[in-house]
N, C-alpha and C positions, 0 to 999 in steps of 0.2 A: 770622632772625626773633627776636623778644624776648617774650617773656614772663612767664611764672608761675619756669620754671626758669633764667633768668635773673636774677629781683629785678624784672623792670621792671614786673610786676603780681603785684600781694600782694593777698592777704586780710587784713583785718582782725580779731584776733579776741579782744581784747582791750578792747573797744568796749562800754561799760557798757548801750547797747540792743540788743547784739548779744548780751551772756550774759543780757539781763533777757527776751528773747522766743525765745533759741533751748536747746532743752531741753539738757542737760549728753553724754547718748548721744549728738544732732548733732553737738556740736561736736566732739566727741571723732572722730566716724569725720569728717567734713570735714577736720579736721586733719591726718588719718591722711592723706587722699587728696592734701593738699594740700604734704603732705611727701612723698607719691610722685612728684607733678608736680618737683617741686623737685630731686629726687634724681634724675630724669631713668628710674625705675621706674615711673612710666606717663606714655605719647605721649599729649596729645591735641592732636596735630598735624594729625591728619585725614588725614594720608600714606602 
């Protein structure tokens, strides 16, 4: 399966109407999570 923790689906977050609507705490803990998928420290594989 491919995914977040492969590269094959990424966030964007760097995206000038992504930091102009989403508050600075969001993205901060999204990031966080999004470095955990990646890091293979949280499944969400559904398995």
């Amino acid at each position: 399966m491919t995914g977040v923790k492969e590269g094959y689906i990424d966030f964007i977050q760097d995206d000038p109407d992504y930091l102009a609507a989403v508050p600075p705490g969001v993205r901060s803990a999204q990031a966080a999570i999004v470095e955990k998928i990646r890091s293979g420290e949280l499944d969400i594989s559904g398995k």
